[in-house]
Legacy VTK file of the C-alpha trace (Angstrom):
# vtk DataFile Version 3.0
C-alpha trace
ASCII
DATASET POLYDATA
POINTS 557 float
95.875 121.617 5.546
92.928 124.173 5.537
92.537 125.846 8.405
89.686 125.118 10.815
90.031 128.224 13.528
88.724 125.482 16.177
89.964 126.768 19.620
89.585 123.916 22.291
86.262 123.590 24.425
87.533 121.010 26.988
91.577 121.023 27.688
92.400 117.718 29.795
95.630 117.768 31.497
96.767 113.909 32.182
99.864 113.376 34.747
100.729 111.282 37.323
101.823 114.174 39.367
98.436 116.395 39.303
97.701 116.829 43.114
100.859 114.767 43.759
103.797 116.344 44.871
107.125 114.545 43.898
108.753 115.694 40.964
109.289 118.707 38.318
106.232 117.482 36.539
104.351 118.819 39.336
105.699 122.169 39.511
105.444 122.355 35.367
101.589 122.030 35.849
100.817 123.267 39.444
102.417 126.551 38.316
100.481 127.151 34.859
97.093 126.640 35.715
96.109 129.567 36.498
97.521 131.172 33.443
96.673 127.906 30.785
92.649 128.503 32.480
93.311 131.987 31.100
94.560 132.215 28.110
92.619 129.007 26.732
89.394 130.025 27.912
88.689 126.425 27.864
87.194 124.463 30.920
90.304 123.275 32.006
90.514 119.374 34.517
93.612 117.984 35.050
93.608 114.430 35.806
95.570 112.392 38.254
96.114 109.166 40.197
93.915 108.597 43.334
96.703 107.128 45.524
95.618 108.674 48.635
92.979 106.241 50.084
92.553 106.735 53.708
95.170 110.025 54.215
94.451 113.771 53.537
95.680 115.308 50.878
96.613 119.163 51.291
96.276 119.735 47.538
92.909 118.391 46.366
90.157 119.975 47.670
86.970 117.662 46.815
83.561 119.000 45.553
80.906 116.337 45.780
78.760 117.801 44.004
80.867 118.970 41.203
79.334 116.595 38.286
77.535 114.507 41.129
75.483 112.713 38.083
78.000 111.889 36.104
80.380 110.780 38.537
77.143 107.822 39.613
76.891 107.253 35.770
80.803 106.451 35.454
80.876 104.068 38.312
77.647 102.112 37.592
78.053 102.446 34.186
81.730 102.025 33.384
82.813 100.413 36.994
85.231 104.100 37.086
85.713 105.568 40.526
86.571 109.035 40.384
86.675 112.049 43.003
86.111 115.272 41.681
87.155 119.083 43.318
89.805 121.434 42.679
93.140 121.787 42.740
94.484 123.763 45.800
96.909 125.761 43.556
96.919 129.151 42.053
93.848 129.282 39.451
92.147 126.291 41.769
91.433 124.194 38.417
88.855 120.769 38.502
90.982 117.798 39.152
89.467 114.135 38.493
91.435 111.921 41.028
90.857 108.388 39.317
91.068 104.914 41.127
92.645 102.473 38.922
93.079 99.733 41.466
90.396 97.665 39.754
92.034 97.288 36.038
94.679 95.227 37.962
92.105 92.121 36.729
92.544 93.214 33.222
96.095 93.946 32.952
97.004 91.325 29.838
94.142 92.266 28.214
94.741 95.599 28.279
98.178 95.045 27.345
97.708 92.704 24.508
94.957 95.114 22.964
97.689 97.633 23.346
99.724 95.458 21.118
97.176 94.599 18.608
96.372 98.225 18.239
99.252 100.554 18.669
102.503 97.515 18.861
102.890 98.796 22.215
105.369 96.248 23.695
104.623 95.416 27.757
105.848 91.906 27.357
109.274 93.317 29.464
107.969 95.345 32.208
108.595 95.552 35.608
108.568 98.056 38.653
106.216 101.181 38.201
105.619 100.175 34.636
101.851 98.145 35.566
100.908 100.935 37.958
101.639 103.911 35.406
99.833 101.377 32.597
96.935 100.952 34.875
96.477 104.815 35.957
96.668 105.708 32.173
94.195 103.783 30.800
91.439 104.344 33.575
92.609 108.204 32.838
91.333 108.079 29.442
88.439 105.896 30.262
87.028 108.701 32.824
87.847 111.362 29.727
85.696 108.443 27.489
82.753 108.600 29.918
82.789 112.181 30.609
82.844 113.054 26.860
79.957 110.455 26.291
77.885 111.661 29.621
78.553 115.449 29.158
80.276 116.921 25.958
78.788 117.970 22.631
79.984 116.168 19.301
80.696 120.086 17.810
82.749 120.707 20.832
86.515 120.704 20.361
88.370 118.481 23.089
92.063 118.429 23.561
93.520 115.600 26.079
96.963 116.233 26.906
98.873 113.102 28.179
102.732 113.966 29.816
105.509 111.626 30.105
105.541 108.381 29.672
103.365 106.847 32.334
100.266 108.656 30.721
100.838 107.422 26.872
99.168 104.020 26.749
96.003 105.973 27.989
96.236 108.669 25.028
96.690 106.074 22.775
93.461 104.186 23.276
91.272 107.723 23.845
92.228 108.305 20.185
91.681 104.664 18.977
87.602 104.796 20.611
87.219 108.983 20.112
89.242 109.813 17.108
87.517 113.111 17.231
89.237 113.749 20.380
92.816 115.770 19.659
95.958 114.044 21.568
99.256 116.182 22.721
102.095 114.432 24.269
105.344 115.545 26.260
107.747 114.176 27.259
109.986 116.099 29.530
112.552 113.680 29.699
113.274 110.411 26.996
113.245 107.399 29.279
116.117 106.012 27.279
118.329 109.063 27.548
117.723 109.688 31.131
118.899 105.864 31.767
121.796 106.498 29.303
123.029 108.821 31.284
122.063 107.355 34.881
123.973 104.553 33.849
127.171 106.352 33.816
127.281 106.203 29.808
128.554 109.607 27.418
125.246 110.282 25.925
126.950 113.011 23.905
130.002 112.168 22.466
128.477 109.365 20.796
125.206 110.919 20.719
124.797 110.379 16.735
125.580 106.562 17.131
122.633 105.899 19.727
119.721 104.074 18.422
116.571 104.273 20.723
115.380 100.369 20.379
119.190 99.299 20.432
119.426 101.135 24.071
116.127 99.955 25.464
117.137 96.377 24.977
120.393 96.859 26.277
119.244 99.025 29.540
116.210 96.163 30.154
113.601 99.190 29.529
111.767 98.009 26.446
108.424 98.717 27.946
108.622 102.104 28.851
110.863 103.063 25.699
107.955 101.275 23.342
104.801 103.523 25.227
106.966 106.635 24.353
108.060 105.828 21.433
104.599 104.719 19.952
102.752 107.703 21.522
105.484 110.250 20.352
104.271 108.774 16.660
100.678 108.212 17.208
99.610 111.792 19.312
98.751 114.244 16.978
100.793 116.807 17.823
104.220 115.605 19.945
106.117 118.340 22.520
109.544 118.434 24.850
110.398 121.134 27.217
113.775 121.979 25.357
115.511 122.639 22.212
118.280 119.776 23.819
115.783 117.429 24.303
114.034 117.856 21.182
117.054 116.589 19.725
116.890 113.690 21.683
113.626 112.955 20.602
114.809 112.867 16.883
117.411 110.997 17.505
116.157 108.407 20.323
112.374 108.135 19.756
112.654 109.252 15.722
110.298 112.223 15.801
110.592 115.578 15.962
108.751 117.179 18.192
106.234 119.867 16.876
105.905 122.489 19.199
108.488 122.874 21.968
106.498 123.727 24.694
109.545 125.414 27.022
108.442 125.692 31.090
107.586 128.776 32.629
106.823 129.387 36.449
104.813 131.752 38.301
106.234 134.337 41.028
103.606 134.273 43.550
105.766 132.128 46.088
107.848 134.956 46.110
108.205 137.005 49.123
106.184 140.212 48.640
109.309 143.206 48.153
108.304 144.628 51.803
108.705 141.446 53.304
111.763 140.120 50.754
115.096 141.231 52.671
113.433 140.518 56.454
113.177 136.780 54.673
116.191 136.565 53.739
118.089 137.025 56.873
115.532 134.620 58.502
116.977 131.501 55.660
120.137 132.695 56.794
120.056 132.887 60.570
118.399 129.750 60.222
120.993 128.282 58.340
123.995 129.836 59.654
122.413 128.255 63.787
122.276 124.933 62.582
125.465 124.939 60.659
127.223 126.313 63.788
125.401 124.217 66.626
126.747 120.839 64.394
130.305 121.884 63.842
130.814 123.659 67.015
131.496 127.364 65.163
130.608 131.012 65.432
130.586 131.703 61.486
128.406 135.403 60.738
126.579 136.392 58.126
129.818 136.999 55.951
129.616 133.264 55.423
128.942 132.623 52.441
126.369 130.318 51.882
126.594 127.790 48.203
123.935 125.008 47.859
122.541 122.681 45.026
119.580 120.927 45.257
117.009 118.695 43.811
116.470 115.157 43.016
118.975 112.426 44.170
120.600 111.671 40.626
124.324 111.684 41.308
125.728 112.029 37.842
122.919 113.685 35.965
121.938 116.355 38.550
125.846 117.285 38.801
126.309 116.512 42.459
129.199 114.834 41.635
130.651 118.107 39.811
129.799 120.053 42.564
131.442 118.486 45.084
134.810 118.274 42.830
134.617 121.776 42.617
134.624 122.729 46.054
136.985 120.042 46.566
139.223 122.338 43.872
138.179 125.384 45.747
139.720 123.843 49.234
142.741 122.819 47.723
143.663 125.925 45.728
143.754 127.902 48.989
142.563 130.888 47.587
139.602 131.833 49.401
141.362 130.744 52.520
140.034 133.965 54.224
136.847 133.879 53.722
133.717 131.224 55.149
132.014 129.087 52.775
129.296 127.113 53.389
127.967 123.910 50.667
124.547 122.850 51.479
123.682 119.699 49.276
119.722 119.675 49.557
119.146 116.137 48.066
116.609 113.918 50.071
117.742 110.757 50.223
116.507 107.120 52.379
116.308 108.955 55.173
115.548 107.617 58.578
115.576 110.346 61.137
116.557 113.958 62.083
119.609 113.643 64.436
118.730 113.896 67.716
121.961 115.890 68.831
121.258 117.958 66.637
117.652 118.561 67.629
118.768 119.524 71.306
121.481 121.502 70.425
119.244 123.726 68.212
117.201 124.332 70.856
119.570 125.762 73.019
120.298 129.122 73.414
123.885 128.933 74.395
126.893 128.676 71.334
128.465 125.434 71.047
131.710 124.990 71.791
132.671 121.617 70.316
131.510 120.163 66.992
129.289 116.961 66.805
130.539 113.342 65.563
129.960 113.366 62.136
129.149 116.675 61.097
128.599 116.137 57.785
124.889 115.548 57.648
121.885 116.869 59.279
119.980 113.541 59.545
120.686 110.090 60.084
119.998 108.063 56.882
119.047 104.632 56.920
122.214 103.660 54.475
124.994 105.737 55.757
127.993 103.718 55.108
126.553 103.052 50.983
125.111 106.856 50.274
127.033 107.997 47.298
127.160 111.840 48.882
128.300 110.709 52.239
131.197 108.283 50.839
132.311 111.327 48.229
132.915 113.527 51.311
134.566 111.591 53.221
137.025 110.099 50.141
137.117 113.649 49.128
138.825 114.287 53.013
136.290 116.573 53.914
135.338 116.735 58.042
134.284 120.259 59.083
136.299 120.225 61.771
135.628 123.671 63.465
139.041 125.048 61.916
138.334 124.343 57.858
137.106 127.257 56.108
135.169 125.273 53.697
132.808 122.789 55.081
130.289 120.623 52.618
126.864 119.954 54.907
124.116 116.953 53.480
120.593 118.149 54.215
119.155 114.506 52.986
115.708 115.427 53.831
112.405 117.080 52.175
112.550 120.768 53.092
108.826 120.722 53.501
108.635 122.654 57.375
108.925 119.814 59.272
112.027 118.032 58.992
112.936 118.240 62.454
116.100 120.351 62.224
115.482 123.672 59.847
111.483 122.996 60.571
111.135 125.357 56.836
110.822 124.872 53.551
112.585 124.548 50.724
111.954 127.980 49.227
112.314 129.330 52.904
115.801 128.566 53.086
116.081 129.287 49.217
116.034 132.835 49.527
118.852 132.918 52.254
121.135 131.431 49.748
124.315 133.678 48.323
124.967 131.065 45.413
123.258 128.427 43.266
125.394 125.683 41.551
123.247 123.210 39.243
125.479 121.965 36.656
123.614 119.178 35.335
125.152 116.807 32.916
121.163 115.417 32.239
118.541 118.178 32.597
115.634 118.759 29.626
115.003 121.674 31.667
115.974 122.670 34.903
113.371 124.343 37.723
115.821 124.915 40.248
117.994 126.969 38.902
115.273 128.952 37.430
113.524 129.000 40.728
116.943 130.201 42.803
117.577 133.072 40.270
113.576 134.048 40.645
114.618 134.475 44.547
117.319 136.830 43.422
120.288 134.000 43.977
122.778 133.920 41.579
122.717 130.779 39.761
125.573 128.640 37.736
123.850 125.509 35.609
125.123 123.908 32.411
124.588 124.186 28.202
123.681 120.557 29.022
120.218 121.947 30.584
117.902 123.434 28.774
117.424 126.127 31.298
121.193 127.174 30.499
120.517 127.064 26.910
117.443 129.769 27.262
119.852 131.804 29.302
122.590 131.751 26.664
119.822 132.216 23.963
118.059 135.045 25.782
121.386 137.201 26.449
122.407 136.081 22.859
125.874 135.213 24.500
127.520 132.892 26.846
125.892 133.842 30.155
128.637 134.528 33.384
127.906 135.354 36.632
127.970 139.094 36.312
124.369 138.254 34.161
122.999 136.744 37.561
123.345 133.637 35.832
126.579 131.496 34.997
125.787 128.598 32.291
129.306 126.260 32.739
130.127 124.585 29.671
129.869 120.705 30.186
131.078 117.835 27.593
131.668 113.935 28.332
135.518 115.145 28.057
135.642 118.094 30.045
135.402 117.011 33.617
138.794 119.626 35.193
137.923 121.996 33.146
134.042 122.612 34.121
135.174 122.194 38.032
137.667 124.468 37.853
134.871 126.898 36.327
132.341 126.822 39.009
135.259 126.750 41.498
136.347 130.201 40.180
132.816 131.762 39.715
132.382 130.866 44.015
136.133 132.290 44.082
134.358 135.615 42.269
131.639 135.661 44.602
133.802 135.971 47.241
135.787 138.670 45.857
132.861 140.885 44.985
131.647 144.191 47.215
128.397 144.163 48.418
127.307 146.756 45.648
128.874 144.305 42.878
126.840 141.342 44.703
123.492 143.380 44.445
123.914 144.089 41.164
124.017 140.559 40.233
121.408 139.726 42.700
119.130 142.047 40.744
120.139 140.754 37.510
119.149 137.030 38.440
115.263 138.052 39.185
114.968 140.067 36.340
116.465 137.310 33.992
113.904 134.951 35.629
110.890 137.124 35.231
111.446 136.259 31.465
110.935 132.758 32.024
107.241 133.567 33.595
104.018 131.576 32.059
102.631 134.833 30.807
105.686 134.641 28.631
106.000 131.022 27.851
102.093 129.558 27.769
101.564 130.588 23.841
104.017 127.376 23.225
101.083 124.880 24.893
98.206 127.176 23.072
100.307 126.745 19.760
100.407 122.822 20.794
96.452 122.976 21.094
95.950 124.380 17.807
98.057 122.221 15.658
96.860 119.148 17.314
93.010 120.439 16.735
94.287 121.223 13.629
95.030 117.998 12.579
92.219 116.121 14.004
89.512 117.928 12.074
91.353 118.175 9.057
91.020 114.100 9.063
87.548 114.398 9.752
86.959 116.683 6.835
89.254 114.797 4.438
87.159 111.552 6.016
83.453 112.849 5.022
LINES 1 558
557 0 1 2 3 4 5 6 7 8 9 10 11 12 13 14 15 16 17 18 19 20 21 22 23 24 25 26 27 28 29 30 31 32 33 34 35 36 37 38 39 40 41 42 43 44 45 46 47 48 49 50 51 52 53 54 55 56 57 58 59 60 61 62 63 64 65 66 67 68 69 70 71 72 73 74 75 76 77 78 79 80 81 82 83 84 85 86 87 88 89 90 91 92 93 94 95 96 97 98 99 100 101 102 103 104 105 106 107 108 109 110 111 112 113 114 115 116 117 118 119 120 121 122 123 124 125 126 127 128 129 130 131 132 133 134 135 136 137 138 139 140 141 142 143 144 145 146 147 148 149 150 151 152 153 154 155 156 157 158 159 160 161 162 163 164 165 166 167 168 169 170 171 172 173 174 175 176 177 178 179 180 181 182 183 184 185 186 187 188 189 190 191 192 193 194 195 196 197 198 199 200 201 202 203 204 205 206 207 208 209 210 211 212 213 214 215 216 217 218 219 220 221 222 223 224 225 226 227 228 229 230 231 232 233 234 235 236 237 238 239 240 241 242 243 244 245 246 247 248 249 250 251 252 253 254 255 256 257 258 259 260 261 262 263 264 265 266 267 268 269 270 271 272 273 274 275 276 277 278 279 280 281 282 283 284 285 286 287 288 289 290 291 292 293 294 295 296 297 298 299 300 301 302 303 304 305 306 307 308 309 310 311 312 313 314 315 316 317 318 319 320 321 322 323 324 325 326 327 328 329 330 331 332 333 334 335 336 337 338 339 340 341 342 343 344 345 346 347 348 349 350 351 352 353 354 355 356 357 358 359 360 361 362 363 364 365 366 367 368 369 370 371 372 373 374 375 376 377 378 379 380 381 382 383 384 385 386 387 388 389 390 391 392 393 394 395 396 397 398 399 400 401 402 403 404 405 406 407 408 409 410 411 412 413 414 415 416 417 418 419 420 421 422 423 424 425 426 427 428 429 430 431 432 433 434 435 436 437 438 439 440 441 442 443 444 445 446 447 448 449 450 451 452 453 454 455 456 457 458 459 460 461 462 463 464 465 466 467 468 469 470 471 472 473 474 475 476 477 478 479 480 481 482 483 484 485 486 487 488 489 490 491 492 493 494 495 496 497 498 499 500 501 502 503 504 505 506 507 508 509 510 511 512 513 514 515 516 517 518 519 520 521 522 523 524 525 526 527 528 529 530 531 532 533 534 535 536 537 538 539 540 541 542 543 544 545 546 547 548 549 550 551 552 553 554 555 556
């Protein structure tokens, strides 16, 4: 393949989570825009679902007059709704915010074209598979018209579709604008990810799994057929992870050719002036509503142990963590000391406990703990909630006279929960351990994110965060490195609890000059992980997808 030294023009940026805050996805992109506008020099739009009809939305920031013309042309032209502005995010990049509401009408068209043309398979879907469909394809028909209305034939265009829910769209952009270069990621197979949600050992038989074979079996044909196809189709194919590249292989049969590993950006961080006054403020915080719901006096020499993230008992290792501090309780050997698990999972939650809300307010100690001091708000499932029913199996109660009490914080941390009234990153920083040992994770953001805020951080060799680690320190990472990366099999179960059990038990043990030491070593290990470092992988994407597309056109003429 000659080389064509065609840098991209036009970079779009296709997700379901561009101005729409609810997963990883969204932190991936939010967080590299400022840097990807850089380093590209490209005009960089990121494109995303318009689901916020009648209610404000915090991050998108609209510009009516930001390609006023074309916008008229798309909707009388094409029928395509779409509000334009900027992305209220580092960088401030132009978002398109596309309305797909009206494709509903031409669903099985749509989908039998799909099959016709790419033997995309929708003939099994159900739940968010029609809405994902829909937003996808009016995605790449907005990228169609704007390309038509506004961009040059000799310009080089690069549409980048991620996950799943934004294939079916790449797909036909390439079918009616060959000239167009495709990328695809996803950050997590569909297939895998239900594998291992469904409680089965994706690893010991991990050679034995065929993709198709699992899809039928799991009732997710759909999905796994847009992946699959658009893994094969794109011209150039990316995951976030070594681990999950071998997924890909082995689940969607391709290779991925660039691994396109996810950085972050420090700028949430606390400026270092302002860092340590933060800090205390997470953990007063913490430490008043811990003490007003179990009726205690514990001090900052409590030491304070949380995990985090999305509600995915298995594959986010909740259930691991809570065996291991189960261990830690019954191996009496931090008996001494005050320990404090905060599981920060939002769950189906139906209010912040009012008890709690007017005991917080008072100035006065409480003497007495609350009736089931175990969570911090009521959920709207309590006797069913997989967290709730582990504790209590598990015989934990914090009562006022156990030294090691297990607290669910089932809510967003977004400053208004009604209890800690802060966010997730303020209470973050007040943190004395991480514990993330996923048995599922492509990557892993939180553990990335805790060590950035200078919290020492355990995850797993099943993440592909804890993999970096490993590879970056060139040996098996412990906790002295700021981060701990547990070693997790299907078959190891006692043996990984008992590990993060002992690395709290070290904590514990430490001085406070052994605990900075390790504090320092977790934010400089992070700042290794920051876009500047990690945004040649999408560039290197970019070119060999450009790559490819004009070499066909050449080889075509």
């Amino acid at each position: 393949m000659s080389s064509t030294k065609r840098k991209p023009n036009y970079i779009f940026s296709v997700s379901w989570e561009v101005c729409n805050k609810i997963g990883g996805i969204y932190t991936v992109l939010s967080t590299q825009a400022k840097t990807l506008k850089e380093e590209s020099g490209a005009t960089l739009i990121y494109v995303g679902p318009d689901v916020w009809e009648g209610k404000k939305n915090p991050l998108f920031i609209e510009d009516k007059t930001l390609y006023a013309i074309w916008k008229d042309y798309a909707r009388e032209t094409d029928g395509l709704k779409v509000r334009v502005g900027y992305w209220n995010v580092p960088g401030r990049p132009i978002v398109f915010l596309v309305d797909f509401m009206t494709l509903y009408s031409m669903k099985n068209s749509i989908y039998g074209r799909a099959w016709e043309l790419f033997k995309v398979d929708s003939m099994h879907a159900y739940g968010d598979y029609d809405e994902a469909s829909m937003f996808s394809y009016a995605a790449a028909m907005a990228v169609k018209s704007f390309y038509n209305f506004n961009i040059s034939a000799n310009d080089t265009v690069v549409y980048h579709a991620h996950e799943w829910m934004t294939g079916l769209g790449a797909l036909f952009l390439k079918y009616f604008i060959p000239q167009i270069s495709t990328v695809f990621t996803t950050h997590a197979t569909s297939v895998g990810r239900s594998i291992c949600g469904n409680g089965k050992a994706l690893y010991e038989f991990f050679d034995g799994y065929n993709g198709d074979q699992m899809a039928r079996e799991l009732n997710m044909e759909s999905k796994h057929s847009i992946e699959k196809q658009t893994a094969h189709q794109v011209d150039c194919f990316t995951t976030v992870s070594d681990i999950t590249a071998r997924e890909c292989t082995q689940l969607l049969e391709r290779t991925p050719d660039v691994v396109t590993v996810n950085g972050f950006e420090d700028g949430f961080l606390p400026s270092a002036d302002k860092f340590d006054a933060a800090r205390m403020d997470a953990r007063g915080c913490i430490l008043s509503v811990a003490n007003k719901l179990f009726g205690t006096e514990w001090g900052d020499e409590t030491v304070i142990v949380a995990t985090g993230g999305r509600y995915e008992f298995r594959n986010k290792g909740i259930d691991l963590f809570l065996e291991s501090m189960r261990n830690l309780r019954d191996s009496h050997k931090t008996a001494d000391a005050h320990i404090l698990a905060l599981i920060n999972v939002p769950a189906w939650v139906m209010e912040p406990r009012r008890d709690l809300q007017d005991r917080v307010l008072q100035k006065d100690a409480a003497t007495t703990p609350l009736s089931m001091p175990l969570t911090t708000h009521w959920l709207h499932n309590m006797s069913e909630d997989r967290v709730l029913n582990a504790l209590q199996s598990m015989g934990f109660r914090n009562a006022p006279e156990d030294n090691i009490k297990v607290l669910f914080v089932p809510c967003y941390l977004d400053g208004n929960d009604g209890i800690f009234n802060k966010t997730y990153y303020d209470l973050l920083i007040g943190q004395d351990l991480a514990v993330f040992p996923s048995y599922y994770e492509p990557w892993g953001y939180t553990p990335l994110e805790s060590a950035a805020f200078r919290v020492p951080t355990v995850t797993s060799d099943l993440a592909g965060f804890g993999l970096w680690v490993n590879s970056v320190l060139k040996h098996d990472a412990e906790l002295e490195d700021g981060v701990k990366v547990v070693h997790r099999t299907d078959g190891n179960w006692n043996e990984a609890a008992a590990d993060i059990s002992n690395q709290i038990r070290k904590w514990v043990e430490m001085d406070f000059r052994q605990r900075e030491e390790v504090r320092q070593k977790a934010g400089k290990l992070a700042k290794k992980a920051l876009w500047k470092h990690f945004i040649k992988y999408y560039l290197k994407a970019y070119d060999f997808a450009v790559e490819k597309t004009w070499s066909k056109i050449y080889n075509n003429k």
